[in-house]
N, C-alpha and C positions, 0 to 999 in steps of 0.2 A: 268244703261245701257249705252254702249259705242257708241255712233253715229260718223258721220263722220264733223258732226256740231262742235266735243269738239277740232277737231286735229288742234293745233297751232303750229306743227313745224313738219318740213318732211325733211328728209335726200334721196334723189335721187340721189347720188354721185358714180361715178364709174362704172358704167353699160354700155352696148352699146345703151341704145338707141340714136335716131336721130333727134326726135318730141318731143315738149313737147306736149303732149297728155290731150284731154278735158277731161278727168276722172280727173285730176287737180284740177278744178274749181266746184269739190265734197266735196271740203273743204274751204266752206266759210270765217273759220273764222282764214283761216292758216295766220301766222305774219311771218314766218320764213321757207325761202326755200333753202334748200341746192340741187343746180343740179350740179356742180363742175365735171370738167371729164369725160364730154359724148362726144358725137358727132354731137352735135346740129350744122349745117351749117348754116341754114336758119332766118337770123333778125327775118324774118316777126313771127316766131312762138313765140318769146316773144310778141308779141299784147297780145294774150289771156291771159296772169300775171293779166295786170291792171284790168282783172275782179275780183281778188281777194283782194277786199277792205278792208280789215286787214293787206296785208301785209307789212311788216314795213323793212322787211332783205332779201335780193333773191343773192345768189351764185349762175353765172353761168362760175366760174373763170375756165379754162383750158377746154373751150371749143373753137372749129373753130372760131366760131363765134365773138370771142372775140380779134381776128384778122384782123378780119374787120376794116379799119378806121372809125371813127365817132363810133363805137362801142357802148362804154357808152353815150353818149348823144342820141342816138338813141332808149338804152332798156328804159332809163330815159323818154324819150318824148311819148312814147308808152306807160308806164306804168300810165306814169301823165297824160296820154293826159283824164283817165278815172279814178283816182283819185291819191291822194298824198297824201296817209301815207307811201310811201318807203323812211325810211331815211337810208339803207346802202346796196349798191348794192358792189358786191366780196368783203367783208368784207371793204370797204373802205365808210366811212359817207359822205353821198353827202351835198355840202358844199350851200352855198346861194348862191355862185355865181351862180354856175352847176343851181341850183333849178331855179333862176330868168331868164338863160340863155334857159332852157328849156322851162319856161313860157313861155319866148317871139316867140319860138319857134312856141310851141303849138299854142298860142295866133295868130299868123300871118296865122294857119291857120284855124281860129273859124271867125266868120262873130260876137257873140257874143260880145256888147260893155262892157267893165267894171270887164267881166272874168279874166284876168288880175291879176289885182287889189283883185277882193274876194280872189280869191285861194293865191298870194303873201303873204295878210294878214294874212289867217287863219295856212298856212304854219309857218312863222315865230310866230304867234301867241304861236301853238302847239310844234314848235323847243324849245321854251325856257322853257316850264315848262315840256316839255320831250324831251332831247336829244339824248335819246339812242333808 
């Protein structure tokens, strides 16, 4: 039987929507998002991704929003700020720098002592014996 539990890879690419939309986050265990080509304006609605703790790939290359200055360190800090398994956002591998830049990021704004540190760890831990 087909549930919405198995779906690890979703193509959203080329459509007009505006929102990325909470029917989304109906797909728990999605690793791979393709949203490429819409009309997303609004930062803030990439927040709700980093609810989707599998995902490892998220495309949202050729939208408004991507126009935005601070752009990619902003989906990156929203998305880790709630976990860190994205390791390639528009098809490009977020690097250690991007990752520890974003840490500190986040980290500056958690009251959490030593957060930091775990997530840096387990990040690089999990980068090397999987990099893609």
């Amino acid at each position: 039987m087909w549930t919405t539990d198995n779906l690890l890879w979703l193509n959203l690419s080329y459509n007009y929507l505006v929102n990325i939309e909470d029917e989304i986050l109906k797909f728990p265990r999605l690793q791979t998002l393709y949203m490429e080509g819409k009309f997303v304006k609004n930062l803030e609605e990439t927040r709700k991704l980093g609810q989707l703790k599998d995902l490892r790939s998220l495309n949202l290359f050729g939208n408004p929003i991507e126009q935005i200055s601070g752009y990619r360190m902003w989906v990156l800090g929203v998305i880790y700020a709630q976990n860190d398994a994205l390791k390639k956002l528009d098809q490009v591998v977020v690097t250690a720098k991007e990752f520890s830049a974003v840490c500190v990021w986040n980290d500056s704004k958690k009251t959490k002592a030593g957060n930091l540190k775990l997530v840096s760890e387990k990040y690089f831990r999990d980068h090397k014996q999987n990099p893609k």
